[in-house]
C-alpha positions in Angstrom: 0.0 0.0 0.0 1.6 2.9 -1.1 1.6 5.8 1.4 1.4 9.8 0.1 3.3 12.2 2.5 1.3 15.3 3.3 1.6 19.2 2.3 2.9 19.7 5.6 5.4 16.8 5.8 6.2 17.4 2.4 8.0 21.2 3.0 9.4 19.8 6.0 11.5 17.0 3.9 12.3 19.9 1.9 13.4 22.2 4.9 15.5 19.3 6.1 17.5 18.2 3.1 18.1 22.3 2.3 19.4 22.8 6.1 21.2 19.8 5.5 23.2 20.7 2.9 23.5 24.4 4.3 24.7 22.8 7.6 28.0 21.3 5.6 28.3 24.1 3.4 32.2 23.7 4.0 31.8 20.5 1.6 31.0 23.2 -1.5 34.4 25.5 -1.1 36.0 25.7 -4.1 39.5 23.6 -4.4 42.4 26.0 -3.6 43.5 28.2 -6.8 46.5 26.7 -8.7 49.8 29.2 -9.0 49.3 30.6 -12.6 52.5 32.5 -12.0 51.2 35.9 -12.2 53.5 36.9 -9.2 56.6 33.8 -9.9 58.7 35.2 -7.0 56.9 34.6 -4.3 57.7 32.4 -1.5 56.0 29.1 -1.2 53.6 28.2 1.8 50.7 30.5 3.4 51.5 32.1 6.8 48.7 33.1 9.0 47.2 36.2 8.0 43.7 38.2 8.8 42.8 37.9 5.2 41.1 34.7 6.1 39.0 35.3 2.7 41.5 34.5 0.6 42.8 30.7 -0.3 46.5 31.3 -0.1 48.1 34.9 1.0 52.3 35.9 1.8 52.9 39.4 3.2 56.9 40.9 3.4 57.7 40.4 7.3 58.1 44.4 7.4 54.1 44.9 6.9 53.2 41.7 8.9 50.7 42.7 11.2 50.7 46.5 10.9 48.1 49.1 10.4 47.5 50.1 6.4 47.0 53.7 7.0 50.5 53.4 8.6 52.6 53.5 6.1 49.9 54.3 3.0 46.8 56.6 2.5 45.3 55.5 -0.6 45.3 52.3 -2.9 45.4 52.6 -6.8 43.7 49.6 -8.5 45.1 48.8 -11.6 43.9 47.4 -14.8 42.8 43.6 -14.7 45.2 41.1 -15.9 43.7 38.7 -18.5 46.5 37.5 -20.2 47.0 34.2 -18.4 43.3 33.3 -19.4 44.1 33.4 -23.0 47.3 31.4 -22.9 45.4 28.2 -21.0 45.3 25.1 -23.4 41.5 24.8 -23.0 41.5 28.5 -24.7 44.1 28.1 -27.5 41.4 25.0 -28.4 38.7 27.0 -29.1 37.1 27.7 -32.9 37.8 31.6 -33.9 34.1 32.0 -33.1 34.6 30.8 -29.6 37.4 32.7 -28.5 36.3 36.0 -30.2 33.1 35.2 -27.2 35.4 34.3 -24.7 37.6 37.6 -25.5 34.6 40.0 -24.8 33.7 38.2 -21.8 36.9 37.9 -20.1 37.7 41.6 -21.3 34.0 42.7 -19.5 34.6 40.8 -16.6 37.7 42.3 -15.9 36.8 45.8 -16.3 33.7 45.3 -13.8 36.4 43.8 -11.0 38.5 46.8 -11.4 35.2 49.2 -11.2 33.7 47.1 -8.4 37.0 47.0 -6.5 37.3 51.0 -6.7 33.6 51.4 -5.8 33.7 49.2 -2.9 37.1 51.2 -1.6 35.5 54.6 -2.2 32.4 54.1 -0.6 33.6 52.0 2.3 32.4 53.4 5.8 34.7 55.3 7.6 36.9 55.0 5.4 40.7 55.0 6.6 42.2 54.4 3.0 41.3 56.6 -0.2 41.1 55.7 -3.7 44.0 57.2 -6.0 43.9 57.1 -9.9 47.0 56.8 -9.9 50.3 55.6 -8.3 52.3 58.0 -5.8 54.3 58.7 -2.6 51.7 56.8 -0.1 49.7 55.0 -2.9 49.7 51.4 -2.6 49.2 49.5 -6.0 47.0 46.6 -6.0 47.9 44.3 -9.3 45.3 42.0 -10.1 44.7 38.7 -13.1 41.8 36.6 -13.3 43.5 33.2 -14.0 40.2 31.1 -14.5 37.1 32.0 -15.6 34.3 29.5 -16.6 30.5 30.3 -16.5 28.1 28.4 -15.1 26.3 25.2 -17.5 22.9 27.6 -17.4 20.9 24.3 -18.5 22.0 22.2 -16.4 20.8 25.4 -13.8 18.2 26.1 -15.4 16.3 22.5 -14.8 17.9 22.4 -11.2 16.0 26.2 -10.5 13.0 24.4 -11.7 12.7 21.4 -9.3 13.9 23.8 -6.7 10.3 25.2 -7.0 8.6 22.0 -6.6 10.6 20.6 -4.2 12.5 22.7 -1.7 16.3 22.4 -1.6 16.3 20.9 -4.7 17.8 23.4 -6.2 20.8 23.1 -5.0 21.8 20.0 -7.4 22.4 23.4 -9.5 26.3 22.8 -7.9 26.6 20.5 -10.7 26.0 23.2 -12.8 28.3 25.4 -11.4 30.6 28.4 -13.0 34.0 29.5 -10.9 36.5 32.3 -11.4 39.9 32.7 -9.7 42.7 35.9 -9.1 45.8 36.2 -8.5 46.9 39.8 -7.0 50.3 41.3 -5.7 50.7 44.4 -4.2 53.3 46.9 -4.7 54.8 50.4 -2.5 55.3 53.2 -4.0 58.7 54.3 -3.5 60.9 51.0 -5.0 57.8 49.5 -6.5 58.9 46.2 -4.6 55.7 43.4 -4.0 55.5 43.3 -0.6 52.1 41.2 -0.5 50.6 38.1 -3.0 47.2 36.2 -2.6 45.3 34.0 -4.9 41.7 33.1 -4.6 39.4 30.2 -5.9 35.5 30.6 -5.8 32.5 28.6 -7.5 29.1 30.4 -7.8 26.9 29.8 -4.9 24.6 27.3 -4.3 21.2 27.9 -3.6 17.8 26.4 -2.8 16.4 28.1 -5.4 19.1 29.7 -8.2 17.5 31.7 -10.9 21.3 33.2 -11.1 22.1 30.2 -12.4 20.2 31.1 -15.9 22.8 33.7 -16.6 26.3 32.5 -17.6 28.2 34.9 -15.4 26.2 36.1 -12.7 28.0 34.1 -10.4 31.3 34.9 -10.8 29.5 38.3 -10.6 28.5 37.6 -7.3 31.9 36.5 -6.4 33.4 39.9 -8.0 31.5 41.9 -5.5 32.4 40.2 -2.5 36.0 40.4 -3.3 35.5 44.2 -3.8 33.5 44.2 -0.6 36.3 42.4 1.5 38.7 43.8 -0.2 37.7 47.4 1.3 37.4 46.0 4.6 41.0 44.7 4.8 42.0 47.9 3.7 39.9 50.0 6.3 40.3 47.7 9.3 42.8 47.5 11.9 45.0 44.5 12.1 43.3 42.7 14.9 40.2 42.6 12.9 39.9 39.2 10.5 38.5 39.3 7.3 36.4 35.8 6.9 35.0 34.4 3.8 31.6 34.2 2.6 29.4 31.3 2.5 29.6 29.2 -0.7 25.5 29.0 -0.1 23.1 31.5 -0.4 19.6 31.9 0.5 19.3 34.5 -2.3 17.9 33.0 -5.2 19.8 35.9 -7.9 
């Protein structure tokens, strides 16, 4: 005899399996960024630093836990590096056709970091740390290169979204589905022009019970863009006691 599960114990399945899988959200981190040697001279390892945000991070021993606005008073973002996209093998593959697509993506992309990354710094509360156009006594330069950029499989998303709306938490099979973008950045000071800082950082687009971002190609490494921007400013603007912590690879935000 075949037994029909109510309205009521239906959403609660549904609540359950989408706190489940929000409850081991660790599981869906992205795997750690590989070196794309954007910044080839710097040393190996990660020391502990409050940039907990990002996957792997060095900072010169002279500017290890010390205050920014110490030694600096403003921050110049520099154009986006996109040049290590178009040497991968997977790119060099591609029809003509293809890559012309993949060029005005990559080049869009990387002009809405370097925007998004200014606008975050300039509006920050309180902020400590100015935006410079330009490098300068007391400007530090922030260098950075998207290394990997793939957008998310929008049909595979695109069915996920719509089992998310009949069944709750279903939506977030969409991790199947998903895009993922990764940076490399070094900073420089301004009077020898010397890197005294490197990171790299890995993210896949977020999951979510019910992802109607997932119909776009990019809108997740969108997503990700902002919150670099967003953390970004806060390391900038914060005192060094104060540790900047990732975000959560889930989302209850459906877009």
């Amino acid at each position: 005899m075949k037994q029909h599960l109510t309205l009521s114990q239906f959403m609660l399945l549904g609540i359950s399996l989408a706190a489940t899988l929000l409850g081991g959200c660790t599981a869906f981190d992205a795997r750690p960024a590989a070196d794309a040697g954007f910044s080839p001279n710097r040393p190996p390892g990660k020391h502990s630093t409050r940039a907990a945000f990002l996957q792997h991070v060095w900072v010169d021993t002279r500017y290890r836990d010390r205050p920014i606005d110490e030694r600096f008073h403003a921050v110049y973002v520099a154009p986006v590096d996109t040049r290590f996209l178009r040497q991968a093998s997977w790119w060099q593959s591609q029809t003509a056709k293809t890559k012309a697509e993949l060029e005005a993506d990559t080049e869009r992309m990387a002009k809405r970091m370097r925007k998004e990354i200014q606008k975050t710094i300039a509006n920050y509360p309180g902020r400590r740390i100015q935006l410079a156009q330009q490098p300068g006594p007391g400007v530090l330069s922030l260098e950075l290169a998207i290394t990997e950029l793939v957008p998310s499989k929008a049909f595979w998303n695109a069915s996920a979204t719509a089992a998310g709306f009949v069944v709750p938490g279903a939506g977030m099979l969409s991790v199947f589905g998903n895009g993922s973008i990764a940076i490399e950045g070094r900073a420089r000071e301004d009077v020898s022009n010397e890197v005294i800082a490197t990171f790299r950082d890995r993210e896949a687009d977020k999951m979510a019970p019910v992802n109607v971002a997932g119909y776009t190609w990019y809108r997740g490494a969108e997503v990700n863009i902002e919150e670099w921007g967003q953390q970004i400013a806060e390391l900038l603007n914060t005192p060094p006691s104060h540790v900047v912590k990732d975000a959560s690879p889930v989302t209850l935000k459906p877009w």
